[in-house]
TIMAR-151576 format. One line per 4 residues: number of its first residue (from 0); their letters; for each residue x, y, z of C-alpha. Coordinates in steps of 0.05 Angstrom, whole numbers, plus 32768, in hexadecimal, padded with zeros to 4 digits. Layout:
! residues N
NUM> A> X:Y:Z  ...
END
This chain:
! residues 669
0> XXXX> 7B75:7EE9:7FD1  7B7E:7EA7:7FF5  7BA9:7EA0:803A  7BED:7E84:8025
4> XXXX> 7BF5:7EBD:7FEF  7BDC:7EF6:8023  7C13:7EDD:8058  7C46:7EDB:8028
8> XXXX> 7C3D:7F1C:8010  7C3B:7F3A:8052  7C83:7F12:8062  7C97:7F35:801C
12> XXXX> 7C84:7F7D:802F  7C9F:7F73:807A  7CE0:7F5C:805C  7CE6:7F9B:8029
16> XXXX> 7CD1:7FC5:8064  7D06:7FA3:8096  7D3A:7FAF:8058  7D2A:7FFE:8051
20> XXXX> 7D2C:8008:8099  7D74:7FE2:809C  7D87:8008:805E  7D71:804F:8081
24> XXXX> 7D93:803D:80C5  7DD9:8030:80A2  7DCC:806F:8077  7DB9:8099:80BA
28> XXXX> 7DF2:807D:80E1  7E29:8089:80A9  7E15:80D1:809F  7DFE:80E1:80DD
32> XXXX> 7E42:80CC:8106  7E2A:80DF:814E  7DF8:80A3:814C  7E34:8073:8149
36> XXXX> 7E5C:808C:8180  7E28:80B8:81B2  7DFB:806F:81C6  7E3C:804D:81DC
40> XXXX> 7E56:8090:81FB  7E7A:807E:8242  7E67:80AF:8271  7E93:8098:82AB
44> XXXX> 7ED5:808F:827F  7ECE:80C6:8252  7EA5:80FB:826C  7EDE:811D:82A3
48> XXXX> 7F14:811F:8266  7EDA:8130:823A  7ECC:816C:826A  7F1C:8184:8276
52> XXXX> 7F2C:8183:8233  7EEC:81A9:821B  7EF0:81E3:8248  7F41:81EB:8230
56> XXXX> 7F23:81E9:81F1  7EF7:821D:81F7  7F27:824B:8219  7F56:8245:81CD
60> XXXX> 7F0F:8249:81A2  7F06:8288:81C6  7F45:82A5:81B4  7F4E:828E:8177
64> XXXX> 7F06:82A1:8169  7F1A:82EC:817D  7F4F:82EC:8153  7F45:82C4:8110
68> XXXX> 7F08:82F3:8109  7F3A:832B:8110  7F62:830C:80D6  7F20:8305:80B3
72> XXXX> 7F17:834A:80B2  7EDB:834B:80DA  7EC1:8359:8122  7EDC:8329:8158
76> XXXX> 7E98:8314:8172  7E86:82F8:812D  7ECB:82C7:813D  7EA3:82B0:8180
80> XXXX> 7E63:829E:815B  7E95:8274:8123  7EB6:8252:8165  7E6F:823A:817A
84> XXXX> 7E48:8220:8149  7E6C:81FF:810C  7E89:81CD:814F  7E46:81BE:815D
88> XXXX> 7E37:81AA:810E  7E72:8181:8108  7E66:815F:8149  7E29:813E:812C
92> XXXX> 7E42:8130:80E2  7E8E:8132:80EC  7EB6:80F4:80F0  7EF3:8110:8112
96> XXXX> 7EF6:80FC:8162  7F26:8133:816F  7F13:8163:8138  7EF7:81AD:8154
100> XXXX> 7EE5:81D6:811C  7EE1:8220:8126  7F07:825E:810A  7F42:824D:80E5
104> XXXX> 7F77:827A:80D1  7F80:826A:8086  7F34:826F:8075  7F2F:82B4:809C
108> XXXX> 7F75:82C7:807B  7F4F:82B4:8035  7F05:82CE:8043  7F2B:8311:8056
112> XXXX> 7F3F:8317:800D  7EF5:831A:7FFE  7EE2:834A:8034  7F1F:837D:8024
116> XXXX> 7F03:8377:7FE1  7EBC:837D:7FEE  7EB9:83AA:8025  7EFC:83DA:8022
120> XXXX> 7EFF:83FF:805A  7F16:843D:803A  7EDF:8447:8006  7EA6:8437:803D
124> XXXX> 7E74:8470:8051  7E5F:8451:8090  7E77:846E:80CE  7E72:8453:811C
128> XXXX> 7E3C:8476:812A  7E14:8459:80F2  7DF8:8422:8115  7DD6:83DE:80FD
132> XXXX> 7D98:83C3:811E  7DC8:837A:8130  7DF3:837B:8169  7DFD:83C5:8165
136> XXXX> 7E32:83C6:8136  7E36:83ED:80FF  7E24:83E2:80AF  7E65:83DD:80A1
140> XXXX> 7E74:83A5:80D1  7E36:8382:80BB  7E4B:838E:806C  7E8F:836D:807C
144> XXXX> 7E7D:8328:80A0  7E45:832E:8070  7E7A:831E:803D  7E9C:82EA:806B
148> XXXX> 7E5F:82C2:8071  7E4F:82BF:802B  7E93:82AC:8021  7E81:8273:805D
152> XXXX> 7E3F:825B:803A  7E5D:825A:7FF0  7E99:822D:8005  7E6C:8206:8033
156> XXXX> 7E40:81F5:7FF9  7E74:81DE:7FCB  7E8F:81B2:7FFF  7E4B:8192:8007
160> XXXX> 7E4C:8192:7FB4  7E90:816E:7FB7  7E72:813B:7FF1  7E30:812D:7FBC
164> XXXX> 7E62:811F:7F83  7E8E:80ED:7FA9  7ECF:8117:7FA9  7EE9:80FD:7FEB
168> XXXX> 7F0A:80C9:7FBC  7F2F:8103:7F9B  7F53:8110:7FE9  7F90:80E2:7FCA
172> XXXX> 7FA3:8115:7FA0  7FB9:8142:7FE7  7FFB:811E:7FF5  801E:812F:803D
176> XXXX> 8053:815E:801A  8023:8187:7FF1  7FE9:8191:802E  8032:819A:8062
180> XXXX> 8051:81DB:8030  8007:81F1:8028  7FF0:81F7:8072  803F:820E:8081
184> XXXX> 8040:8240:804B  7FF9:8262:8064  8011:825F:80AC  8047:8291:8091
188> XXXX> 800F:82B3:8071  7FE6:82B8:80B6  802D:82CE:80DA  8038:8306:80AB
192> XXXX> 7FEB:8321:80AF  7FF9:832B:8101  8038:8354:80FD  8016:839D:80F8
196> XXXX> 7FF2:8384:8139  8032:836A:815B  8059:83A6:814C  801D:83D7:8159
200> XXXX> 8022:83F9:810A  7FEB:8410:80DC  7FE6:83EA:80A2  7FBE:83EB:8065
204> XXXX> 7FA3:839E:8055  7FD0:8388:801B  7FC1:8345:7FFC  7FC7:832A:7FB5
208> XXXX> 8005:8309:7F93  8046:8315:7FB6  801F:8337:7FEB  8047:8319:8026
212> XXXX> 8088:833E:8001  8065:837F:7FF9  804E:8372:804F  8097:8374:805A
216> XXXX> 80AB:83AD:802F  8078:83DA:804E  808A:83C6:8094  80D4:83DD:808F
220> XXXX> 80C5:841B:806B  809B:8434:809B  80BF:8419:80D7  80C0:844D:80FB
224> XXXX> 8077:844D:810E  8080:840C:813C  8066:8414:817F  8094:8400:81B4
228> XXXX> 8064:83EA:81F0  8043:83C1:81BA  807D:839D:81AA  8091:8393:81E8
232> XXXX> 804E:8376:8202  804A:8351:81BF  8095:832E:81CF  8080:831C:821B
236> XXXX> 803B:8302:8204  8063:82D2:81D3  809C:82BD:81F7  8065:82AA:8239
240> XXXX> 803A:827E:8209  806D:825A:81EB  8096:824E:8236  8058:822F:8257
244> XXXX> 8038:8206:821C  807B:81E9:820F  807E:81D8:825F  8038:81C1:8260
248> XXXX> 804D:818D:8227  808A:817D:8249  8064:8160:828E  8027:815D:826D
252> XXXX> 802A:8116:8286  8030:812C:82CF  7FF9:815F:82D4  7FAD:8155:82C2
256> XXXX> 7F9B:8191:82B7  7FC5:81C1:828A  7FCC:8208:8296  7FA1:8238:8269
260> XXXX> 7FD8:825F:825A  7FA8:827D:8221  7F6E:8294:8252  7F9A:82AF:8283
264> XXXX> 7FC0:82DB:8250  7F82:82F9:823E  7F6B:8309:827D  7FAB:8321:8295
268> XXXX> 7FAF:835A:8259  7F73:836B:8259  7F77:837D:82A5  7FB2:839A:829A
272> XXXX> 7F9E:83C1:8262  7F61:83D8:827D  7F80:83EC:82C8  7FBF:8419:82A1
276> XXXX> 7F8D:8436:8269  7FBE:841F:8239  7F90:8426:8205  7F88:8474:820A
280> XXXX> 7FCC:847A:822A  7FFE:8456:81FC  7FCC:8452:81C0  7FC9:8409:81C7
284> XXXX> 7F95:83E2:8193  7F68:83BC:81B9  7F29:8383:81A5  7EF7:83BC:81B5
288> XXXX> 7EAD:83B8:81C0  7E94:836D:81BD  7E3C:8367:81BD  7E25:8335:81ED
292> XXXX> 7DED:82F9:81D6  7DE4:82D1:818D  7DB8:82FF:815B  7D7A:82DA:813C
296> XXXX> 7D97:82B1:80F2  7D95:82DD:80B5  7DAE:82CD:806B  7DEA:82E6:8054
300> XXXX> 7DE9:8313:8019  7DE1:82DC:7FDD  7DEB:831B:7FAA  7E2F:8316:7FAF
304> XXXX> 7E46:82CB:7FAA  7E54:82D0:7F6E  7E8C:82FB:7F79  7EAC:82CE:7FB4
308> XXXX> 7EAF:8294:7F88  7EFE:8294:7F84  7EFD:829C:7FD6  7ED1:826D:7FE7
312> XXXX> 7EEE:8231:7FBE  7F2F:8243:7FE0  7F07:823C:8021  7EEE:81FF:800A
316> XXXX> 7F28:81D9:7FF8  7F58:81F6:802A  7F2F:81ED:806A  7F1C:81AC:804E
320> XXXX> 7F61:8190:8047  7F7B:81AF:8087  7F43:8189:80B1  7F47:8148:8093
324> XXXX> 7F8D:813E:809A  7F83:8155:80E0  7F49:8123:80E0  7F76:80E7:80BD
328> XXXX> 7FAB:80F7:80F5  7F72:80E7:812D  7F59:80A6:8113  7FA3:808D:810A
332> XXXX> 7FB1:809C:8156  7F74:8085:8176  7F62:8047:8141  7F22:805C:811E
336> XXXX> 7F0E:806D:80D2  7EFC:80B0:80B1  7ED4:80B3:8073  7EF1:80E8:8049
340> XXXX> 7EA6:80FA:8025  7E8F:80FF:8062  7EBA:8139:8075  7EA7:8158:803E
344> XXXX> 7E65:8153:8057  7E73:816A:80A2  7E9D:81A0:8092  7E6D:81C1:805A
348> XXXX> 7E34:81BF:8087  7E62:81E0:80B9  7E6C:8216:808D  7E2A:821A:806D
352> XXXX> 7DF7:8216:80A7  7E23:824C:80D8  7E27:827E:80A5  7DDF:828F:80AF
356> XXXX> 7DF3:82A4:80ED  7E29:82DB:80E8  7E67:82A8:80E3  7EA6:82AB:80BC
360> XXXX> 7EC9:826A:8093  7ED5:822C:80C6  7F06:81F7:80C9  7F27:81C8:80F6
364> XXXX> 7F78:81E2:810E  7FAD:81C8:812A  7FB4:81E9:8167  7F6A:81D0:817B
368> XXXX> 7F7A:818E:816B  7FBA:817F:818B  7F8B:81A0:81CF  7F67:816D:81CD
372> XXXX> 7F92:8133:81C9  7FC2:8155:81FC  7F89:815B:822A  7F6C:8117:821A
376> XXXX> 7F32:8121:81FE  7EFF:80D9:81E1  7ECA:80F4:81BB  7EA8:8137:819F
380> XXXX> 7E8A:813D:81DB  7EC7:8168:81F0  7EB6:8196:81B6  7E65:81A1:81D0
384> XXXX> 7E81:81AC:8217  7EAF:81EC:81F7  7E73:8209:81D1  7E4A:8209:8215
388> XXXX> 7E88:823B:822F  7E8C:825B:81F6  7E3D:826A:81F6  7E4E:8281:8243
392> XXXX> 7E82:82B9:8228  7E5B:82CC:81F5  7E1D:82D6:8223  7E50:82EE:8261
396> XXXX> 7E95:82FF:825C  7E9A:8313:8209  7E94:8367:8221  7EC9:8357:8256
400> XXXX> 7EFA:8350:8221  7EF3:8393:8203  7F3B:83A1:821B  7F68:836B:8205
404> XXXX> 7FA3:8380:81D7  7FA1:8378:8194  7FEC:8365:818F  7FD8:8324:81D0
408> XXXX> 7FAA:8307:81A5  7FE0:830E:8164  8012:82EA:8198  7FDA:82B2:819D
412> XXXX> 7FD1:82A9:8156  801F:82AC:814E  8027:8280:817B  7FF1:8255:816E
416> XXXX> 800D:8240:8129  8050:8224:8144  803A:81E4:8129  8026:81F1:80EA
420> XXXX> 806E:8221:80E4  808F:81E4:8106  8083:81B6:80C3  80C1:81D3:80A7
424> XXXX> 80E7:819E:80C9  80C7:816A:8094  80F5:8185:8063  812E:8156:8073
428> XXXX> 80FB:811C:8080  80E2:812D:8034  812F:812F:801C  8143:80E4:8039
432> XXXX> 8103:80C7:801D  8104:80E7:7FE1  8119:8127:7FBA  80DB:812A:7F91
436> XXXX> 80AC:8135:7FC8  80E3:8169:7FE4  80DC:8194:7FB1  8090:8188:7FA7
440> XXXX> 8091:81A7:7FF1  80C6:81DF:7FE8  80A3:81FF:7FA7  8058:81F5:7FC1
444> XXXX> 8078:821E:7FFD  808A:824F:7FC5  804B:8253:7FA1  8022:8259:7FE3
448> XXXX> 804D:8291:7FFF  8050:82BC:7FB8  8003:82B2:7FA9  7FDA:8293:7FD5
452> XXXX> 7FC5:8254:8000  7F91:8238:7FD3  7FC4:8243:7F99  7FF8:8217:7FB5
456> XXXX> 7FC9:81EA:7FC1  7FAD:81E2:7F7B  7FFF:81EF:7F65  801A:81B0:7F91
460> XXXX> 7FDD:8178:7F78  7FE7:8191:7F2E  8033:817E:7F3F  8028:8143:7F61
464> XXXX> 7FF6:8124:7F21  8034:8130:7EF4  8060:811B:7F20  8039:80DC:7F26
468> XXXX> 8026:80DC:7EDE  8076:80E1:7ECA  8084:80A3:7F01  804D:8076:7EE8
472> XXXX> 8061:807D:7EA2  80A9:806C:7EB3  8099:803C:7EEF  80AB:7FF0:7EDE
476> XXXX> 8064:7FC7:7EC6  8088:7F82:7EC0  80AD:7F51:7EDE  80CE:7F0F:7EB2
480> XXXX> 80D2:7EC9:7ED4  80E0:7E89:7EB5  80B6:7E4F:7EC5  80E0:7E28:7EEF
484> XXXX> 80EC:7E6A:7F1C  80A0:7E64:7F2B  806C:7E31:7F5D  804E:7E06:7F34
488> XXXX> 8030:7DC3:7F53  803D:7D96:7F1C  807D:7D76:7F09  8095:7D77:7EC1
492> XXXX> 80B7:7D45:7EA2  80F7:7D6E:7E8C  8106:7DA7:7EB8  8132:7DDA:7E99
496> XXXX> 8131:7DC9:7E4D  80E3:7DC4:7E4E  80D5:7DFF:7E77  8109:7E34:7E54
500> XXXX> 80D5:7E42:7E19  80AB:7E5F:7E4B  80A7:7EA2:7E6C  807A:7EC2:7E9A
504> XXXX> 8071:7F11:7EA1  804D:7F27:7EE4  8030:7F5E:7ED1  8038:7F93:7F0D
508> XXXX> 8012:7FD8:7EFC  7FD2:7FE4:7EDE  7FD6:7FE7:7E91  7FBD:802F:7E7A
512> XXXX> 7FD0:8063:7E49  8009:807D:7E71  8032:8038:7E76  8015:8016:7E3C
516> XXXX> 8049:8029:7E0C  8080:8017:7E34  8062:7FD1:7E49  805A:7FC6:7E02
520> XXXX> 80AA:7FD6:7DF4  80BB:7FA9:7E2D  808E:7F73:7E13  80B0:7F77:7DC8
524> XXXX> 80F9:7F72:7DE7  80E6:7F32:7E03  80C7:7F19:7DC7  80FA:7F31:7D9E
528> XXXX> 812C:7F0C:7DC9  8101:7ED4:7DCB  8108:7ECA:7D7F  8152:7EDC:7D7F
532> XXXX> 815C:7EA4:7DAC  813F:7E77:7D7A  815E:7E84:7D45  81A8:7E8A:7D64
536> XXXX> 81A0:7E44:7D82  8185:7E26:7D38  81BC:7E51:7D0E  81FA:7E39:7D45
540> XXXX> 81D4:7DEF:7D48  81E2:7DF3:7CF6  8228:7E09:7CF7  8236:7DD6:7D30
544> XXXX> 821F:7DA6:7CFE  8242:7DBD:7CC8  8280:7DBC:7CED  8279:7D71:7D05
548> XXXX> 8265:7D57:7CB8  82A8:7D7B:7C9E  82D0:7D5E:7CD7  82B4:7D1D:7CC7
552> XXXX> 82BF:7D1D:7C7C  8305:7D31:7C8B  8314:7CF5:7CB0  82FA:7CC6:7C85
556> XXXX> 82B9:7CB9:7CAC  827D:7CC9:7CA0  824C:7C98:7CC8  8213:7CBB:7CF6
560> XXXX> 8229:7C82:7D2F  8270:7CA4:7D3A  8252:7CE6:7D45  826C:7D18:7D78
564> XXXX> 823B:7D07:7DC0  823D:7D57:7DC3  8220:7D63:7D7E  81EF:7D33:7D8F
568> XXXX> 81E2:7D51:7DCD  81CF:7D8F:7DAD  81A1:7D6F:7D7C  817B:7D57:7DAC
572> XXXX> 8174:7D95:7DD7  816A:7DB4:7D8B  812C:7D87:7D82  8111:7DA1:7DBE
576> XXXX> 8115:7DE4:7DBA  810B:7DDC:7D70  8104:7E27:7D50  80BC:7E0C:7D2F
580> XXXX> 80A4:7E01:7D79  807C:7E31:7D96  8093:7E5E:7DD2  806D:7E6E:7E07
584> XXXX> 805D:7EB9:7E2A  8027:7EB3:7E6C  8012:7EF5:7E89  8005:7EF9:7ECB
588> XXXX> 7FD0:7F2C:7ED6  7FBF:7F27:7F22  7FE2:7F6A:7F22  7FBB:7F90:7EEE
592> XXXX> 7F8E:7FAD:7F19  7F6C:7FDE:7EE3  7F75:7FEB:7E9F  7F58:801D:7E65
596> XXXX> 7F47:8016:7E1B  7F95:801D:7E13  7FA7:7FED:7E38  7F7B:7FBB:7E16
600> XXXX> 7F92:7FC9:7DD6  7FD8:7FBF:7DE9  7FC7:7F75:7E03  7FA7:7F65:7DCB
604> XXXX> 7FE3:7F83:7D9D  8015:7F5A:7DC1  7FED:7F19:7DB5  7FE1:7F27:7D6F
608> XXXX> 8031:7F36:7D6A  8046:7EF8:7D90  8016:7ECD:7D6A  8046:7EE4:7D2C
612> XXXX> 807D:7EDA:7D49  806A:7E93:7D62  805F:7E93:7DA7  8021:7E88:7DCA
616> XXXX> 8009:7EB3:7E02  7FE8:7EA6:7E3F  7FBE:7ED2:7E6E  7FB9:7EB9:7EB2
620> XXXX> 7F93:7ED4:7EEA  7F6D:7F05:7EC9  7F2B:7F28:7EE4  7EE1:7F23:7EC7
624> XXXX> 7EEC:7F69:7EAB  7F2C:7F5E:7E8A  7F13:7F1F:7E6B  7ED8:7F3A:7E5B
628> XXXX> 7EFC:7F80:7E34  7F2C:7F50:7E10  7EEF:7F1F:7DF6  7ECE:7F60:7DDE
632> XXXX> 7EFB:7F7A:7DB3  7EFB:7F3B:7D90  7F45:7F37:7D70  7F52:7F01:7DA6
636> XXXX> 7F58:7EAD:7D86  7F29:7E9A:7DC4  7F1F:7E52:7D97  7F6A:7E49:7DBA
640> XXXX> 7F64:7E5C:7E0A  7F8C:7E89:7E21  7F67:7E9F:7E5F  7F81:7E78:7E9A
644> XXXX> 7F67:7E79:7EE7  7FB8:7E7C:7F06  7FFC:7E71:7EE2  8008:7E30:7F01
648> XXXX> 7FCB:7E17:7ECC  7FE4:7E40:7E99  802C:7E19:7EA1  8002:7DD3:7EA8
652> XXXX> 7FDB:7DE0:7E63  801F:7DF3:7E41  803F:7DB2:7E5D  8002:7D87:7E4B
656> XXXX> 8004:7DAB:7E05  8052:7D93:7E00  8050:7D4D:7E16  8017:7D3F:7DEA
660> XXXX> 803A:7D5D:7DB0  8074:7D2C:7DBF  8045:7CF4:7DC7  8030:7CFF:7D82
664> XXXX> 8072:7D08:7D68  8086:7CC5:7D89  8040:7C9F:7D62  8057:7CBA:7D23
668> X> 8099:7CA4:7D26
END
């Protein structure tokens, strides 16, 4: 092999080389995230808000850790472990800035469905004292988040299925109003779960289709078994959280660092709690024994996936949702993008990889998010600063909290989804906008609250496709302009008489089966009324002349010199807008932005039906693929052009075409 060719294969390989490497940097850095934003981290900027706001996170993943894991119907350590490592996942595949995932109350309200199933408490054999080799809890305790991680690793795999099919696309279908009712209605959902543990009552777990009626119903017949003090401490615990997080929002502005409200509640109880014996003394339910450390990664029982299937889709789709909007609402604010596929991604490896060790459903909430941009948080460094304190209560302070009421940490959930309960003020928004998406938001409300979140969810995008579907089909596809309404940048030489023959119909939806039928009706009017025209000005251009002749006779004179100047007006104009001259229809398709086999045929049927009625059509900026699905079907008279790069050269050709007909006209004569 001589020189030159050896050197210029080399420069070949080096550049296929140099483009793989390109090609697997842009692929690394779009699903890898941190590798954008962690080079160019500031450390002197963002670091000390980085620092506040994660340790004021950690202090509400805590709590809410405790307590979703509650509502999960499983043991509150398990809700640490969820608090600490799906934030780490995310951090490194999540796109979200101010998005901590963790326990969330809607996926433990929906994995508990599983686990009450699963594991009932009343037919188990296993006692306290039968203990499991992990953590020293018992088998029953183990059996249960068993269920809850499966639950976790089924839904985290179908998200990561939904991320390799490209469904982020799909996301459009979650309109404000449906994913507003949804979270709203589970929020009421979440409230009504916690009310045996802020009113201290027994309570068999009741779940199912109008389950939140049947909640009710049992708490007022057995009303009588509310405990007082717990009410009482319930009431206090409530109306303390909401007093000093509505004060730290009020001066937010004047204080740096916010009180932990959260933290020192906890502490406070449990102090309290443990210093009165209130537990043995007023029969108070408390957290209980909490193991310290992280067990060694295990599977979850794959056996029974099957049978979490409905549980784990609901999971799936209503964690998903819930983070991404809360996602969507942190790139508006701070001006950066979020790939919705990617989400998909983040969020089903934060489900999938945690559940291997002992963790329940995960998903990004509210109350976590709003922390962080109330505390003034930059990056997801904020969120890897929280699991480090988390890791230190876990390790630490986690058997401390043996003693904190059950009916404080309901007043922290309570409380905690003010702004999810709050969204009932979009209601009147929703009703001056537009009724539609009122009720859209009032019955997926209803649907949530009778059955379930996941059911209102797939209830309110089923409405909203035939609500769309019903809009589109009734929506207007055309507009009509004349040609002297429009810019052309010629001049004609008549201007109105020349240019009424021609009409121009901007064509302003895409053309599929759901408008196609109307277009077509809309297109035959003005056709119809094209040739109507005609044939009233030739049939009153007769009788005009019919009239003049008799008149003429009558008088005695019948030369064509002493004819009436209007009459001969009107021949003239009569001659040029002769009923044997052709009309003229231009569509401008600049606005057909996608059509279907439908469509197409509909085109093609209006040309064939204007061609009979004697007008030539025009199609004017039109795309490579609707040129190229027109040519194809082959119906078209492409000898005769009707394809046309704008509408001003559509009107030029027609007014060429015209003056040279009258050109000939003028020879012959």
């Amino acid at each position: 092999m001589t020189g030159p060719k050896r050197k210029q294969e080399n420069a070949l390989w080096r550049k296929i080389h140099a483009f793989r490497y390109e090609n697997f940097k842009l692929w690394c850095v779009s699903r890898l995230p941190v590798l954008e934003w962690a080079p160019h981290y500031c450390w002197k900027m963002d670091l000390l808000p980085d620092t506040v706001s994660g340790m004021m996170l950690a202090v509400q993943q805590v709590t809410q850790g405790l307590a979703f894991a509650i509502l999960s119907s499983v043991h509150p350590v398990f809700g640490l472990y969820g608090s600490f490592f799906p934030a780490i996942i995310y951090a490194i595949f999540g796109m979200g800035r101010h998005v901590a995932p963790g326990t969330f109350a809607l996926t433990s309200l929906i994995s508990a469905n599983a686990v009450e199933r699963l594991v009932p408490p009343i037919s188990t054999n296993f006692s306290s004292d039968n203990t499991s080799e992990v953590l020293g809890l018992s088998e029953f305790e183990m059996q249960r988040i068993g269920v809850a991680a499966a639950v976790s690793l089924l839904g985290g795999l179908i998200q990561v299925a939904m991320f390799m099919l490209h469904l982020g696309s799909a996301t459009c279908l979650l309109t404000e109003p449906v994913i507003s009712a949804m979270t709203t209605g589970a929020a009421t959902h979440v409230v009504t779960s916690q009310v045996k543990y802020l009113l201290g009552m027994k309570m068999p777990y009741i779940s199912g289709p109008l389950g939140f009626f049947y909640i009710y119903a049992y708490i007022f017949e057995n009303i009588r078994s509310i405990q007082l003090e717990t009410v009482l401490l319930s009431i206090s615990s409530i109306v303390i959280l909401v007093l000093v997080k509505e004060l730290n929002e009020k001066f937010k502005k004047k204080i740096k660092i916010v009180l932990p409200i959260d933290l020192v509640l906890v502490i406070a109880t449990s102090f309290i709690c443990y210093s009165a014996d209130m537990e043995h003394s007023f029969g108070l339910e408390v957290v209980g024994h909490i193991p310290k450390g992280i067990p060694a990664p295990w599977s979850p029982p794959l056996k029974i996936l099957p049978e979490v299937v409905t549980e784990a889709f609901g999971v799936a789709l209503v964690g998903y949702v819930a983070s991404l909007a809360l996602a969507h609402d942190s790139a508006q604010r701070f001006y950066y993008s979020v790939d919705d596929n990617q989400e998909f991604l983040a969020h089903g490896l934060s489900n999938v990889i945690p559940s291997f060790f002992f963790c329940i459903p995960s998903a990004a909430a509210m109350g976590r998010t709003v922390l962080l941009y109330n505390t003034g948080a930059k990056t997801q460094v904020a969120c890897l600063i929280s699991c480090m304190l988390v890791l230190v209560v876990i390790y630490t302070i986690g058997p401390m909290l043996y003693w904190l009421p059950m009916g404080v940490l309901a007043s922290i959930i309570v409380v905690g989804l003010k702004g999810m309960l709050m969204q009932f003020r979009d209601l009147k928004k929703y009703w001056s906008v537009d009724k539609t998406e009122w009720s859209i938001w009032v019955s997926t409300y209803v649907f949530t609250v009778c059955f379930a979140a996941n059911v209102g969810l797939l209830y309110g995008v089923v409405c909203t496709i035939l609500i769309v579907v019903f809009r589109f089909s009734r929506a207007t596809t055309l507009s009509l302009k004349h040609m002297n309404e429009t810019e052309c940048r010629f001049k004609t030489e008549v201007d109105f008489e020349s240019s009424q023959p021609v009409k121009i119909v901007s064509v302003n939806n895409p053309l599929v089966f759901l408008n196609a039928k109307k277009f077509y009706t809309n297109i035959l009017e003005i056709i119809h009324k094209e040739c109507t025209c005609a044939q009233q000005l030739s049939e009153d251009m007769t009788k005009y002349e019919q009239n003049i002749l008799l008149t003429s006779l009558s008088n005695g004179n019948c030369h064509e010199g002493n004819v009436d100047p209007a009459f001969a007006d009107l021949r003239r104009s009569s001659l040029q807008q002769h009923p044997s001259e052709r009309h003229n229809l231009i569509f401008d398709c600049s606005g057909l932005t996608f059509f279907d086999y439908t469509g197409i045929s509909v085109l093609i049927q209006i040309y064939m039906d204007a061609q009979k009625n004697n007008i030539n059509v025009c199609l004017a900026n039109c795309k490579a693929s609707l040129k190229k699905a027109l040519k194809f079907n082959g119906k078209l008279e492409l000898e005769n052009a009707v394809f046309y790069e704008s509408v001003s050269s559509a009107v030029a050709a027609i007014q060429f075409s015209r003056n040279f007909c009258k050109l000939n006209e003028r020879t012959e004569i």
